[in-house]
Kinemage of the C-alpha trace (Angstrom):
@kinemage 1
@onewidth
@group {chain A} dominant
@subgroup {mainchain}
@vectorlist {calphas} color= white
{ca unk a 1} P 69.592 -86.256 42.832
{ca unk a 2} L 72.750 -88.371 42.572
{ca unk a 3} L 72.821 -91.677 42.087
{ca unk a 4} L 75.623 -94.196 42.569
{ca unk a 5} L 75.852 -97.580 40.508
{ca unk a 6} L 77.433 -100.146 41.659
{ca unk a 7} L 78.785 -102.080 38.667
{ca unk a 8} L 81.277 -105.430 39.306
{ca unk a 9} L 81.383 -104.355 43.068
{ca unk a 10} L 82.389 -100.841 42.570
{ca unk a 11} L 80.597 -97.799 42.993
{ca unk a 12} L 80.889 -95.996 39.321
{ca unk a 13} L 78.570 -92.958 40.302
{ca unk a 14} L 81.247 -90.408 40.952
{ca unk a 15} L 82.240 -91.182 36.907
{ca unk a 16} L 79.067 -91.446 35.674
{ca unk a 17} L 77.675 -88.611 36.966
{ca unk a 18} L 74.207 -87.616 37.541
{ca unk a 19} L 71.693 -90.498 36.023
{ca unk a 20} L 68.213 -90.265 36.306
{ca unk a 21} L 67.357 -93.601 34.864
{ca unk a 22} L 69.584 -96.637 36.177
{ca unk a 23} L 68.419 -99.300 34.023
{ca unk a 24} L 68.668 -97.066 30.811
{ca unk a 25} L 72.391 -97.083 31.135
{ca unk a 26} L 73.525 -99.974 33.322
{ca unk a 27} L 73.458 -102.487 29.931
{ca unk a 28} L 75.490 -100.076 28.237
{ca unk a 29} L 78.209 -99.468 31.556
{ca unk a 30} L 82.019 -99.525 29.744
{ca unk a 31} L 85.011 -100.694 31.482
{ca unk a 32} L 86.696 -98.179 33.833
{ca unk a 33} L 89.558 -98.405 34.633
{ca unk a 34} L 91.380 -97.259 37.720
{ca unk a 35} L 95.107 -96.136 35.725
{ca unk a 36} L 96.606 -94.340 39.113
{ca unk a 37} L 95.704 -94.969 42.908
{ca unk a 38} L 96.337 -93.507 45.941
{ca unk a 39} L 97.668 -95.211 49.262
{ca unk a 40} L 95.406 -95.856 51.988
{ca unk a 41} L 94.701 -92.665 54.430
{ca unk a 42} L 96.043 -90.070 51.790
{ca unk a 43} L 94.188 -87.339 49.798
{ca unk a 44} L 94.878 -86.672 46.147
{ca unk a 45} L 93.746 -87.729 43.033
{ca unk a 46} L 92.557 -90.399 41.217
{ca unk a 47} L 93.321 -91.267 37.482
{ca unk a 48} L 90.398 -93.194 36.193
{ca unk a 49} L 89.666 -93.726 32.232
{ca unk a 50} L 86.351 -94.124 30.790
{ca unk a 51} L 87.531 -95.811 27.464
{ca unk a 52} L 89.718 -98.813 26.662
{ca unk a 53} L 91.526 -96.490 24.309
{ca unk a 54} L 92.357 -94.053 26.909
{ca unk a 55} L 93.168 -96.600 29.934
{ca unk a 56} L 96.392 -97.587 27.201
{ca unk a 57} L 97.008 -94.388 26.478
{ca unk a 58} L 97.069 -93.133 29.910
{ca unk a 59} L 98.650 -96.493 31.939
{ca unk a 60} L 101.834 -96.147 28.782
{ca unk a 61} L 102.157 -92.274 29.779
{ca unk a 62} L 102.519 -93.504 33.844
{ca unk a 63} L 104.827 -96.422 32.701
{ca unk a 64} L 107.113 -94.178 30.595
{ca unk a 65} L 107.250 -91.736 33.519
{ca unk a 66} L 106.139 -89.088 31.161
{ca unk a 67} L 102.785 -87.785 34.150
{ca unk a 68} L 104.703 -86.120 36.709
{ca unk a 69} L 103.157 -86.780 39.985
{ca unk a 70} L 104.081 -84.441 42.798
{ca unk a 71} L 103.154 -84.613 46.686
{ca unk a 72} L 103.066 -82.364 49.137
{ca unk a 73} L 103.501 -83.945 53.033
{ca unk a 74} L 103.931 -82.233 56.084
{ca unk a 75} L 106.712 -83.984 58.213
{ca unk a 76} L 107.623 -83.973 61.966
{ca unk a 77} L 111.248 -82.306 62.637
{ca unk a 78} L 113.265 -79.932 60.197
{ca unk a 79} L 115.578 -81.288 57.296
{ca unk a 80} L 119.125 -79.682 57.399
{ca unk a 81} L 119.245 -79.346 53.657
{ca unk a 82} L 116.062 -77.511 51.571
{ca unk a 83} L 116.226 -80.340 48.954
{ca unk a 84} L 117.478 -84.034 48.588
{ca unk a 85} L 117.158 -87.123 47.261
{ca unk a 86} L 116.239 -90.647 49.375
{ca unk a 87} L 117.754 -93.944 47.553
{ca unk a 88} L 116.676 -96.714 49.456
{ca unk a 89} L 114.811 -100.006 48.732
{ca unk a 90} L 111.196 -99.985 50.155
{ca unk a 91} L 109.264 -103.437 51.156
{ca unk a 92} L 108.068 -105.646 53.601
{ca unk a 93} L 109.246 -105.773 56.972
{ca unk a 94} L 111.041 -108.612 57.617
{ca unk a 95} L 109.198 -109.598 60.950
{ca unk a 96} L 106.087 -107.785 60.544
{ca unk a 97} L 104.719 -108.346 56.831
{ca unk a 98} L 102.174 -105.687 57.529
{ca unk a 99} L 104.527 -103.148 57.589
{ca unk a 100} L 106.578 -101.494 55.116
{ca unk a 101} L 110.265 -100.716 55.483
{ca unk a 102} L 113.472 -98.959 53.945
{ca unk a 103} L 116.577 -101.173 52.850
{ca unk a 104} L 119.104 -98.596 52.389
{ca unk a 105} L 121.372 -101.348 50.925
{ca unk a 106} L 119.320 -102.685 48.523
{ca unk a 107} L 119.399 -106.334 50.295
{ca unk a 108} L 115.586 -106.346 50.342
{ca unk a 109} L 112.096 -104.756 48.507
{ca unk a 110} L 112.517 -102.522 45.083
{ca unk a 111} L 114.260 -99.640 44.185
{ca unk a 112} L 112.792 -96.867 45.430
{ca unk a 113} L 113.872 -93.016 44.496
{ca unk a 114} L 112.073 -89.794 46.078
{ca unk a 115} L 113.352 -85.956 45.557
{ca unk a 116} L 112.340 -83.417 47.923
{ca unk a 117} L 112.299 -80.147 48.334
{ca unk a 118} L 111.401 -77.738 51.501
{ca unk a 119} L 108.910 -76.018 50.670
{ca unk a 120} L 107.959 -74.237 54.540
{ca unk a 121} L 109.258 -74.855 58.078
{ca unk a 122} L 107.313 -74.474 60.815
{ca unk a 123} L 108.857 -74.806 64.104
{ca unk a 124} L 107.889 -79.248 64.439
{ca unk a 125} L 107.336 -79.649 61.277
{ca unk a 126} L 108.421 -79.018 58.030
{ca unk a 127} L 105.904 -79.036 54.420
{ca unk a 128} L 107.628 -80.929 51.383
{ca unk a 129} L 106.869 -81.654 47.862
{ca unk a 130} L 107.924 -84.682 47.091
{ca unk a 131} L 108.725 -86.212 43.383
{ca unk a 132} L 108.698 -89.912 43.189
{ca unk a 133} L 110.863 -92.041 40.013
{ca unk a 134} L 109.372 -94.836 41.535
{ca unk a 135} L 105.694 -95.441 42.571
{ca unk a 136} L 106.242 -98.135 45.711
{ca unk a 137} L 103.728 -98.573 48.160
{ca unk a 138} L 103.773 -96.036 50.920
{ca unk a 139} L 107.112 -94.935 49.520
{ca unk a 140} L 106.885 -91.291 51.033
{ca unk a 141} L 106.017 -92.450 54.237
{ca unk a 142} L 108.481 -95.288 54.359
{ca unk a 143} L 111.245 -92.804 53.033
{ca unk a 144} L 110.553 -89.907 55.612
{ca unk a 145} L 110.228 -92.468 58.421
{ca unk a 146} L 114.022 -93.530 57.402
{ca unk a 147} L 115.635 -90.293 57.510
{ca unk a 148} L 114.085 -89.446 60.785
{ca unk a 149} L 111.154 -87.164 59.504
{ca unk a 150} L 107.959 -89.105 59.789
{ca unk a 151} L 104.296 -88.088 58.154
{ca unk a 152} L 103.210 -85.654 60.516
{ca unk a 153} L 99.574 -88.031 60.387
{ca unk a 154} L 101.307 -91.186 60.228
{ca unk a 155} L 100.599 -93.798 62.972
{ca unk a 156} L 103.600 -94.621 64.289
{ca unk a 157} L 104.694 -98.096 62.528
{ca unk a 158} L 105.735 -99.839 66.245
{ca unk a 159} L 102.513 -99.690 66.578
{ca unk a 160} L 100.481 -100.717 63.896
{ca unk a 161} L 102.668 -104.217 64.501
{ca unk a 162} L 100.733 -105.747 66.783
């Protein structure tokens, strides 16, 4: 059976694996460390090292850009072109701090690059992969909301204001 131990707050199970005997291991639990994340309400994948050694190794290859992440989204609408590129700053909403927001002239938030590329269109919506130079928060989302192609599961961000 698998059991989950929770360690500093934070269920390490999943990278332990399957441990018969808690207390045999839980003196000897290393330092994990969570090297890539995902955003809220999103599948994909986790990047999680089980060494010291390898959370450097690992957090210098994502800092030098060297891990090429790709996403796929499926977006509402149909983009005239089959692949671009989105410059436009991404942060908080100047009114509503919860939300995130583009800043197509740089006057606010960070830098924020995505490519994209068509990959299927389907009548309403259209499936993209996405590559990211920049890693802001809820970057794809922010960017497809700006050019008028929203998530396809995204709550519209009116509403979330409240």
């Amino acid at each position: 059976m698998r059991q989950f131990v929770w360690y500093a707050g934070q269920c390490t199970g999943l990278v332990l694996g399957d441990e018969s005997d808690r207390s045999a291991i839980e003196p000897e639990i290393p330092r994990f460390g969570l090297v890539h994340r995902i955003d809220k309400n999103t599948t994909g994948l986790l990047v999680i090292a089980k060494s010291d050694k390898a959370m450097t190794d690992l957090a210098k290859q994502f800092f030098d850009h060297t891990v090429e992440r790709r996403y796929i989204a499926l977006v509402w609408g149909d983009f005239e072109e089959d692949a671009g590129t989105i410059v436009a700053h991404v942060g908080r909403h100047q009114r509503f701090r919860k939300i995130m927001d583009a800043y197509p002239d740089g006057e606010y938030g960070k830098e924020a690059i995505t490519h994209y590329e068509v990959l299927e269109r389907h009548n309403y919506v259209t499936l993209i992969a996405c590559k990211l130079e920049t890693g802001r928060t809820h970057q794809i989302r922010v960017h497809m909301q700006h050019t008028g192609h929203p998530c396809s599961t995204m709550i519209p961000m009116a509403a979330t204001a409240s």
